[in-house]
C-alpha positions, 0 to 999 in steps of 0.5 A: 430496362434493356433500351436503357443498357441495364445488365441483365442482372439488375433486370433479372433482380428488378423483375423478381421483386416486381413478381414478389411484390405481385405474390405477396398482394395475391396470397395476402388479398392486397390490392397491388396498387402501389401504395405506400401502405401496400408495399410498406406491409410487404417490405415488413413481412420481407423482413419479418420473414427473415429477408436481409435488409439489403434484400428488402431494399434491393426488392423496394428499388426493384418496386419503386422503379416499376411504378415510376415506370407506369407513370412514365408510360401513362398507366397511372396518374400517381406514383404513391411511393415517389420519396418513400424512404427505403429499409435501412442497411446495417454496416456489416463487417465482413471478414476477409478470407484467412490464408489457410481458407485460400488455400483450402478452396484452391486445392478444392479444383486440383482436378484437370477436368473443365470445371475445376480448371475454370473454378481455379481461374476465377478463384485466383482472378477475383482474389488478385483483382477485387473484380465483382462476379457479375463483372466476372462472368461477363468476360470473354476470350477476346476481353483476355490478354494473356501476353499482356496480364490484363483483362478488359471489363467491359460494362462494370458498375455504373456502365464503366470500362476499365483494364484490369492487370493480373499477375502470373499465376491467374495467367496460368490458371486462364491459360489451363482453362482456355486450353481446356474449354476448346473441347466443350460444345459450346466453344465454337458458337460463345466467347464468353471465357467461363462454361458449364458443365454438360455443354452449358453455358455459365451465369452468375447463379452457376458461379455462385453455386459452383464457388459455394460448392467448393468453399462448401468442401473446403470448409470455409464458412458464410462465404459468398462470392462478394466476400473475394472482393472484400479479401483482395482489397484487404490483401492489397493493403497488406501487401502494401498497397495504397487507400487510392490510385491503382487499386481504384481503377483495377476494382473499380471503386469511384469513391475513395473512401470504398477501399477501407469500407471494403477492409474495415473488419480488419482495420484494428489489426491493421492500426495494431501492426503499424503501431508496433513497428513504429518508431513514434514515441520510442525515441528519448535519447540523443547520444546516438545522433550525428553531429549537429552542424555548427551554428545548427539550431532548433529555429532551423527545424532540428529536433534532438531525439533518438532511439534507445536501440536500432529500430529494426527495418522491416522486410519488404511488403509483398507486392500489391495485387499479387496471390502470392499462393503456391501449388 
């Protein structure tokens, strides 16, 4: 999987669920011959066992993939699970993080030390960006552009580049960071932005471990790094952005219809709020209008309608992909 340029967290999710699979044969006394039968009982003990569903489909990819590899390479004569159908996935809607949740987790890393100036930084970056955690993790120095406010993902989903513009306040937040990190260990010999504590490096089961600890503190509950993805897009929207263009590219999404997936928990307020302040079905009066020209008809497309009262303009949005959090 590496010859093939696979990141090293889809090979590390590939290879536990072969050794799970390997496990389960072992304590159960199933021949690991990569039946259907054999590996349909051990996706329905994954599930009985209280395993997700995206779990159990992740571990099947992770199964499937290795047997078409053994076939490929000769070292068996059929692939028995080629076509068989993975677990289903349920539609999850998940909430967006509140503003009083953001602020919570951001006044968590008030502290200058290396980790909460680092867990600051990557905070207000995914939140602003909608970049993935792995995505996140890859990043190094040379990848920043402070100057500039953009950062380059180098491999993101599908092996796609792309440039990701940041705002002011995550420029800060890095700024601290980078400033602070040239007194850790492994400064000199690694370009990678983020690092551990205890001259460390950073992965993603330290970002996931470091984030949960600091929502953990912060008392913001089910949360999980792909939950900040799921905030900024709704954030994007709310601050007036648009279901396509920039916010595509700046996360990464090849599939217009990603963006109101990603903000579906909060389309009924969405849907709720545009129809409060629009004007449709609110007009039933035309003494308001300006005159008509003369010889003006209805053939020429005017409509007589009008608004009991003034339609009060609404404030300026926020602008799109900007925090706007203060200190």
């Amino acid at each position: 999987m590496r010859a093939e340029r696979k990141s090293q967290q889809t090979v590390s999710t590939y290879d536990e669920g072969v050794r799970q699979y390997l496990r389960w044969c072992e304590g159960s006394d199933v021949e690991p011959d990569l039946s259907r039968a054999s590996v349909a009982a051990w996706l329905s003990a994954l599930l009985d066992g209280g395993a997700q569903p995206a779990t159990a489909r992740a571990r099947y990819m992770a199964v499937r993939r290795f047997s078409a590899w053994l076939l490929e390479e000769g070292e068996i004569a059929t692939d028995h699970i080629v076509g068989m159908k993975p677990p289903g996935l349920d539609t999850k809607v998940v909430d967006p993080l509140t503003e009083a949740e953001l602020r919570a987790l951001l006044k968590s890393c008030a502290s200058p030390a290396l980790k909460d100036r680092r867990d600051e930084a990557i905070l207000r970056f995914m939140l602003e960006t909608g970049a993935r955690a792995g995505e996140v993790i890859a990043l190094t120095v040379s990848d920043i552009d402070l100057q500039a406010g953009t950062a380059i993902v180098r491999r993101g989903n599908g092996g796609k580049s792309r440039s990701v513009p940041f705002s002011a306040q995550p420029a800060r937040a890095i700024d601290r960071c980078l400033r602070i990190r040239k007194a850790h260990r492994l400064a000199g010999s690694t370009d990678a932005v983020w690092l551990g504590g205890r001259g460390q490096t950073f992965r993603y089961d330290a970002l996931y471990k470091s984030l949960g600890d600091r929502a953990a503190a912060a008392g913001v509950a089910d949360f999980h790094p792909h939950r900040l993805r799921h905030t900024a897009a709704h954030r994007w929207l709310a601050a007036g952005g648009s279901e396509g263009g920039r916010s595509h590219g700046r996360s990464g999404w090849t599939r217009p219809d990603m963006l109101l997936l990603y903000t579906k928990a909060q389309a009924s307020s969405r849907a709720a709020e545009e129809s409060a302040t629009s004007t449709w079905g609110k007009c039933d009066r035309t003494d308001h209008l300006p005159q008509q020209p003369a010889g003006a008809t209805a053939a020429h497309g005017a409509r007589a309608t009008s608004c009991d009262r003034p339609v009060r303009p609404r404030s300026p949005p926020l602008r799109p992909g900007r925090l706007h959090l203060r200190d």
